[in-house]
N, C-alpha and C positions, 0 to 999 in steps of 0.2 A: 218160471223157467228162466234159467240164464243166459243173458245175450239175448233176449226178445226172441228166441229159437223157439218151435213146438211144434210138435209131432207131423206138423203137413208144411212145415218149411226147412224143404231140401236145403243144404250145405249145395253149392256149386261144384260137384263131384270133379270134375276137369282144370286145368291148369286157370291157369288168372289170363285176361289174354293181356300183348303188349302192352294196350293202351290203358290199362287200369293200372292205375297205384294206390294205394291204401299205406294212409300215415295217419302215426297216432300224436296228440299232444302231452308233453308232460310239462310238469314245472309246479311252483309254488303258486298256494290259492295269493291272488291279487296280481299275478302276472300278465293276466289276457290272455288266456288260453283261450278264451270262448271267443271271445273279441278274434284274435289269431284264425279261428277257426272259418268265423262270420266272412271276414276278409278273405280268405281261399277261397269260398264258396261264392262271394260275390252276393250274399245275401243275408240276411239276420237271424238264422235256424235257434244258434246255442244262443240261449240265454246268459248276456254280461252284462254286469255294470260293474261302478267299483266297492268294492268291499273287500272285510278283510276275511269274513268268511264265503265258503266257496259257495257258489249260487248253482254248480251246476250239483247234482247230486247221485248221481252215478253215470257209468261210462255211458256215451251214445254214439250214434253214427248216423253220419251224413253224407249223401252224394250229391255232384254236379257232374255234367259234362262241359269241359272248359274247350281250349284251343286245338282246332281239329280235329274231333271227335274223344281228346282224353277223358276220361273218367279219372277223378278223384274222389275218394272213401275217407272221410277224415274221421277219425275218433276222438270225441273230446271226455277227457279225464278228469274225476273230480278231486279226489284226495291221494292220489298215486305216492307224493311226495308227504302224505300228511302221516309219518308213520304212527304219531300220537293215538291214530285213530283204530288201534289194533291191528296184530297179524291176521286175525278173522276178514276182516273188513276190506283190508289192502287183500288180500286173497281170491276173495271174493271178486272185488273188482279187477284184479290181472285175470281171471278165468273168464271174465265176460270180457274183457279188450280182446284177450285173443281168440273167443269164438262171435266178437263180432269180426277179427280180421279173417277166418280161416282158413285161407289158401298163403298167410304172412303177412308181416311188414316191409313195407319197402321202404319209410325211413321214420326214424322216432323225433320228433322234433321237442328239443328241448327247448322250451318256453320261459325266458329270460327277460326282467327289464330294465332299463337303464335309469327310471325313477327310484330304485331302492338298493343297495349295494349286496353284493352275493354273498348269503350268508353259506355258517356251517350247519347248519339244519340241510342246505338243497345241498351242501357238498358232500352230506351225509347220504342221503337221498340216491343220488348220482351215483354213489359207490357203494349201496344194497343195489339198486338196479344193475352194476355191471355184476356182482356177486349170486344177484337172482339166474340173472340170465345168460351169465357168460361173459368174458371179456371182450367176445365177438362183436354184441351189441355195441361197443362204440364204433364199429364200422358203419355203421347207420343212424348215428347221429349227427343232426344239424340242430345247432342254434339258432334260435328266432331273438333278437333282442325287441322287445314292444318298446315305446314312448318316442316313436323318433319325431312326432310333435315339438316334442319336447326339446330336443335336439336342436330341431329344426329353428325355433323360437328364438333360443339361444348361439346361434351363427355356427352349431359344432356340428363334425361329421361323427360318425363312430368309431371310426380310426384318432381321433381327437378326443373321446370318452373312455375308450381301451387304454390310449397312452396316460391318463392322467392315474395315475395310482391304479392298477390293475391289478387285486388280488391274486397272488400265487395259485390260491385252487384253480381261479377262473383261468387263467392260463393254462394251464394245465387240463382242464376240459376241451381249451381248444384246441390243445396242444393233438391232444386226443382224438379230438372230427378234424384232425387236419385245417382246421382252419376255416371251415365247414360254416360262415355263420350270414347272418343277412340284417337288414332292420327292419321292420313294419311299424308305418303309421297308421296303427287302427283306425284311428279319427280322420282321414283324411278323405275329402267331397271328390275329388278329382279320381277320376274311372281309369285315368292312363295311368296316373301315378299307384291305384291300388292293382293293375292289371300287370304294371312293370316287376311289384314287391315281389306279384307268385309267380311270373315267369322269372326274375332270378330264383326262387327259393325252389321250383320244377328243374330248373337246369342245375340245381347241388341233389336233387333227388333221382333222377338222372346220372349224375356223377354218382351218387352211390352206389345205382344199380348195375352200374357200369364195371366199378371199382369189385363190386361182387359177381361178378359174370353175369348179371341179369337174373341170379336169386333173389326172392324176398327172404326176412329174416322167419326164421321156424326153428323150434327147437321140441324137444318129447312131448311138449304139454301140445303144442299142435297137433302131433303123430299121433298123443291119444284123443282129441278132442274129435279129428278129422273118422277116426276109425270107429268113434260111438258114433259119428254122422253115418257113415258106410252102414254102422249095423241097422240104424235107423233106417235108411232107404230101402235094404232088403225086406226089414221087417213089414215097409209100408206097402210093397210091393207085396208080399204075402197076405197083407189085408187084402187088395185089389183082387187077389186070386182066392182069396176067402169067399168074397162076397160073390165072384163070377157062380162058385161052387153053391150055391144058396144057403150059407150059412145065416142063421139071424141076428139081427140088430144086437140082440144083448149078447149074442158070443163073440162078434165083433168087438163092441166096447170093451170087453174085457180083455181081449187080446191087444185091444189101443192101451189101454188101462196098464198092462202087463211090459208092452216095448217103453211105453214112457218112464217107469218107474225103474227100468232095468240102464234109460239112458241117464235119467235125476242120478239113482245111484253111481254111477259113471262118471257125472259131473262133481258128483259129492266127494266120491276118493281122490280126484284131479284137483279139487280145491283143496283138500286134506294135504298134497302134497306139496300144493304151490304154498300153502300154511306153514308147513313144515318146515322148507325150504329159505320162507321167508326170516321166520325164527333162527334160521343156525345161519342166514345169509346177518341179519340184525347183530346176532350176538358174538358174530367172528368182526364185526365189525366194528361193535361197544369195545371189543378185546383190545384192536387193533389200536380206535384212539384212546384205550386210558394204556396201552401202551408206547402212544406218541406221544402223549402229556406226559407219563411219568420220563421219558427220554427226555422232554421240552425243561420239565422241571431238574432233572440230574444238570443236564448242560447249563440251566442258568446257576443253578449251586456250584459249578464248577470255575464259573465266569466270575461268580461274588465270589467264591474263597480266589481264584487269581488276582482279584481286584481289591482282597485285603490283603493276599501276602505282596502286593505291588504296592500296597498302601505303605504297609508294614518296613518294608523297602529303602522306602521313597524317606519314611521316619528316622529312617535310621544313618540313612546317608547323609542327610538332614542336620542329626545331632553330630555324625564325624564330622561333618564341614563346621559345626559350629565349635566342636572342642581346638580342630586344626586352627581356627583361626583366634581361640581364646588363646590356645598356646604360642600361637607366632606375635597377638599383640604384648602378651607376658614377655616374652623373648625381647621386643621390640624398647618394654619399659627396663627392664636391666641393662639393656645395652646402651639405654640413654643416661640410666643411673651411673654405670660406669666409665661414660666418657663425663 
């Protein structure tokens, strides 16, 4: 069953209350998504260490209750950004993120680190997810950048790693969270210094939910996930009044038998679409950059043919300065011949 859901664990029918938030992590395997996670939670749940392949291996979720009574939901992510790994599979796992969130996202934290420079594989990434999901989802994105160890070691702030050669994409994603972003040092012994990272990163989550009137993020595949839950409850509720009625055990199981394969198939055409979605989100995407490259390659063929007809130019200005001045010393030897 998807999302660790099954047939006797109700969806939370009623709104989310204030103090709960539920945020999901993305980002490239080796960025400390789990690590990222561990830290929120104040404790060691997701499995990290470093590697280049992803340790965690499909979506999960974890709660705590933090500072005065908030509840936090984190969802850790294993190959979100690995789209290598099939439309099937990324499908799969967006259908189980968002029926472990079900009542929404309140913010997506994109998981970034300052040990390795941002490639175009996550700026690809980045932009199937705003294509999957909508351009909306960047309203609820925040940046986590990890290693600020690292940083730290080396006497520099983030604002001092940002400024030194800051790739255009990267900019332009923060350009996008507004500027939305924080540091975590995972590795860090000190409880006020990890206590400080997620009360900043609580106060831009916060700000986002602020920034959206207090919605979490939801889109159809919610509305339908939420509504195979609804039919689920009823259905469970009709076993309860089944069994009052003294129906027996085996006409019960079959009617368990019957809601469960009517919600699987439910889940099945909801994954079918997030598949689908994901394929024409991917391939508008493929479109778009062998469109940017063939514009990147026109404009540098335009740059070399300027920078041969300038060459060209420059040769030939070149040879009149040198005929002008054979001529004026020619001129120069007659006129001494005739005096």
């Amino acid at each position: 069953m998807m999302g660790g859901s099954s047939i006797d664990d109700d969806w939370d029918l009623t709104s989310s209350s204030n103090e709960v938030r539920t945020v999901v992590l993305v980002g490239r395997t080796g960025n400390g998504k789990s690590a990222t996670g561990n830290t929120i939670l104040g404790r060691k749940v997701f499995k990290s260490k470093a590697s280049s392949h992803a340790v965690t291996t499909s979506c999960e979720m974890q709660t705590t209750e933090l500072y005065e009574g908030q509840i936090i939901n984190v969802i850790d992510t294993p190959g979100l950004f690995d789209f290598s790994a099939g439309s099937e599979f990324v499908g799969k796992e967006i259908v189980k993120c968002i029926d472990l969130a079900k009542d929404g996202i309140h913010a997506v934290l994109v998981v970034l680190s300052v040990r390795t420079r941002f490639t175009e594989e996550e700026e690809s990434a980045l932009r199937s997810l705003q294509k999957l999901f909508g351009s909306k989802i960047v309203d609820y994105m925040i940046v986590v950048f990890t290693g600020g160890d690292e940083l730290e070691d080396n006497d520099e702030t983030l604002e001092d790693y940002l400024g030194r050669g800051c790739p255009k994409p990267l900019k332009e994603i923060l350009f996008l969270c507004e500027n939305r972003y924080v540091l975590f040092d995972n590795k860090t012994k000190d409880e006020r210094k990890r206590v400080g990272q997620v009360q900043e990163l609580l106060s831009f989550v916060n700000m986002v939910l602020s920034r959206n009137v207090g919605r979490p993020y939801t889109d159809e595949l919610f509305t339908e996930l939420k509504k195979g839950a609804m039919e689920l409850h009823n259905r469970q509720r009709e076993v309860d009044s089944l069994k009052l009625k003294g129906h027996s055990e085996g006409e019960l199981m079959e009617f368990k038998k019957q809601m469960q394969q009517t919600y699987d198939d439910q889940l099945k055409r909801i994954t079918e679409m997030v598949e689908s979605k994901l394929r024409e989100a991917t391939t508008r995407l493929e479109q778009q950059l062998a469109e940017e490259q063939a514009a990147r390659l026109k404009a540098e063929e335009n740059a070399m043919l300027a920078q041969m007809r300038s060459d060209d130019e420059i040769r030939k200005l070149r040879e009149h300065l040198e005929k002008a001045h054979e001529e004026l010393r020619k001129r120069g030897e007659v006129r001494c011949a005739i005096l």
